[in-house]
C-alpha positions, 0 to 999 in steps of 0.5 A, a space after each residue: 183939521 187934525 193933522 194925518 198920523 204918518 203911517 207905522 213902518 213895516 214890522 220887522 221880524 227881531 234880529 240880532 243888534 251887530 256892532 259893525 264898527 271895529 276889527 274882530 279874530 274868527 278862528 275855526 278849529 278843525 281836525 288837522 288845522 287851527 285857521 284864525 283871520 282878522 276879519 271887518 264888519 264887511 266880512 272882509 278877512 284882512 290877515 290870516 294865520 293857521 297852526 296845526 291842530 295840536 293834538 286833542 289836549 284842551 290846554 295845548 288848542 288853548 295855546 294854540 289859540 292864544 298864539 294865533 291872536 296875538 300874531 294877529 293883534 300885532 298891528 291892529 286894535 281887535 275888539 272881540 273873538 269868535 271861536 268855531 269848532 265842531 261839537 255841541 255847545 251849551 244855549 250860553 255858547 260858554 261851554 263845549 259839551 263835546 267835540 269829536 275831535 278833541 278831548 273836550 267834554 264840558 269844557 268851560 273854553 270861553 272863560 278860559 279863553 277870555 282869561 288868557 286874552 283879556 277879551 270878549 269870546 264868544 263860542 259858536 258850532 262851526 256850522 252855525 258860523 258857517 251858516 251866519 256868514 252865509 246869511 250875513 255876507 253870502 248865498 243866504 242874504 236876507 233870507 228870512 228862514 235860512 237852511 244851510 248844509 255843509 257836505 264833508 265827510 258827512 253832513 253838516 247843518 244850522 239855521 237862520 231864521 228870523 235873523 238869529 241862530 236856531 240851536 234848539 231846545 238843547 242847542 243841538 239842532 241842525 245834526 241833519 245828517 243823522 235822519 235815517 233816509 233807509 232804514 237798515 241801510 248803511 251803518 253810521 258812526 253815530 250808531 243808527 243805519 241808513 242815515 242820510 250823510 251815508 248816501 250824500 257825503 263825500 264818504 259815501 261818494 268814495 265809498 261807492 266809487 271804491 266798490 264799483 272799483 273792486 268789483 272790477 267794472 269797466 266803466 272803473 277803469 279811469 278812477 282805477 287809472 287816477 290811482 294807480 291802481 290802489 283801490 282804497 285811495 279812491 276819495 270822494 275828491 278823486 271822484 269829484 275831480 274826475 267828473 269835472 273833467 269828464 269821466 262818465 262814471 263818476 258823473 254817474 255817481 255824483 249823480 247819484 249822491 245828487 239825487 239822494 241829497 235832494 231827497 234828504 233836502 225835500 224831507 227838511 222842506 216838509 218839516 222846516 219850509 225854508 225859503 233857501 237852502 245854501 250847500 257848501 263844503 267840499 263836495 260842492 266842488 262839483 257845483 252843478 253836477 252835483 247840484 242840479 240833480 239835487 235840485 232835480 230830486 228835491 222837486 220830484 220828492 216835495 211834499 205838495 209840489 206843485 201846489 206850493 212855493 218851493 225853496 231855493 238851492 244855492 250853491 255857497 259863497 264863501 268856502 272853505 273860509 266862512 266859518 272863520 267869517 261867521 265866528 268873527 261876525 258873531 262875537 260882534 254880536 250883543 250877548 244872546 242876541 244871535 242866539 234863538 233858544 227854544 226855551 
């Protein structure tokens, strides 16, 4: 009697093949601050250093760089870095195509940065670190078709899908910020009206909180109040602040940026069909004032609701810190291998 064959194991969609041993730099460039940390296979950031951001000279962020993982390198063997920042990369992650906030355009940084410090880099957007760390430590674990958002002073995206990065054709996919939500709305700093980080930013939320401000309303007053009365220092923080601690007002717009949030959400579920949304940034400070309208709109707006399995909206977990963690994560990573091009 021949002997029963075992059964084949579940096929599994392909991912990424991670070097979890050894210790890795994530460093995430911003505007104002460079953050670097040491950070473990686990996730764990074990030591941290930041500089100001110097300037927007590549040589100087160079230096910068350097000098923050030789700080950290001081005490322990580091394996690899992963640089974050805001901009497009090419699909090879080797050359920054363009950063708005500093003076790189078709800068080749990775093998700059691999000469100054005699070691494997590995360059990423921002929000996709963000996005990985979320998926590999974070609200996303274990989805299989991942959306992230990162709410700021606009809108931020990346994708996990099938446990790589999405990038796109051209590695420029995730600019979700930038569907036009109305037409002749708003103008954006991107050139086109009405795009969605017009309506559920923190730039938007500030900016509605100011006009209800100079138009003298009374349901203003706090906002005015937490002020002193300088219109123009009402921020989307103070807004956010407020609501927390009860000021109908500003729970009225927070709402409001909720509800257009889950509509731009529905619009990304129709074309994307992700099983979770994670959103982060700092406007999920408000968490569910926020959220819950979103969630609330997103509902209402899907296309086919109610006869169709409607993705998660998660809160994220890591903060203002997982960019450094999704950097870091990633530069473990066997080249290519994180990286979905749809070539």
């Amino acid at each position: 009697m021949p002997t029963p064959r075992r059964p084949l194991p579940p096929r599994r969609p392909p991912g990424p093949r991670l070097r979890r041993r050894g210790l890795a730099i994530g460093i995430d460039i911003g505007g104002t601050k460079v953050a670097a940390g040491i950070v473990d296979a686990e996730g764990q950031i074990i030591r941290e250093a930041r500089r100001a951001t110097p300037g927007s000279q590549p040589r100087e962020v160079e230096r910068v760089i350097v000098e923050l993982v030789d700080e950290l390198s001081v005490d322990h063997r580091i394996g690899s870095v992963g640089i974050g920042a805001a901009g497009w990369m090419d699909l090879e992650g080797g050359t920054v195509l363009f950063s708005p906030h500093l003076a790189w355009r078709n800068e080749p940084l990775r093998d700059n940065l691999e000469r100054l410090l005699r070691r494997r880099v590995h360059l990423t957007n921002d929000a996709d670190a963000a996005a990985w760390a979320e998926w590999r430590f974070g609200a996303g674990r274990g989805e299989q078709r991942l959306v992230c958002i990162t709410l700021g002073t606009g809108i931020g995206g990346a994708m996990v899908i099938g446990g790589r990065l999405e990038r796109g054709r051209y590695g420029v996919a995730g600019e979700f910020g930038h569907q036009v939500i109305m037409p002749g709305g708003h103008r954006c700093e991107c050139g086109n009206r009405g795009c969605w980080e017009q309506y559920a930013s923190g730039n938007a939320l500030g900016r509605e909180a100011r006009e209800l401000a100079r138009a003298n309303s009374p349901v203003a007053q706090e906002l005015l109040k937490s002020v002193g009365g300088e219109v123009d220092a009402i921020t989307g923080a103070v807004v956010t602040e407020l609501a927390r601690k009860g000021d109908r007002a500003s729970r009225d717009l927070l709402e409001d940026v909720g509800e257009w949030l889950g509509l731009g959400l529905a619009n990304l579920a129709a074309a994307l069909d992700p099983g979770t949304f994670v959103v982060g940034g700092g406007l999920c400070d408000a968490g569910d004032l926020l959220l819950e309208p979103a969630r609330r709109a997103f509902a209402r707006n899907l296309t086919g609701r109610g006869f169709r399995p409607a993705a998660r909206i998660e809160r994220a977990e890591l903060g203002p810190r997982a960019g450094l963690i999704g950097a870091a994560d990633l530069s473990r990573v066997s080249p290519r291998a994180g990286w979905a091009a749809g070539r």
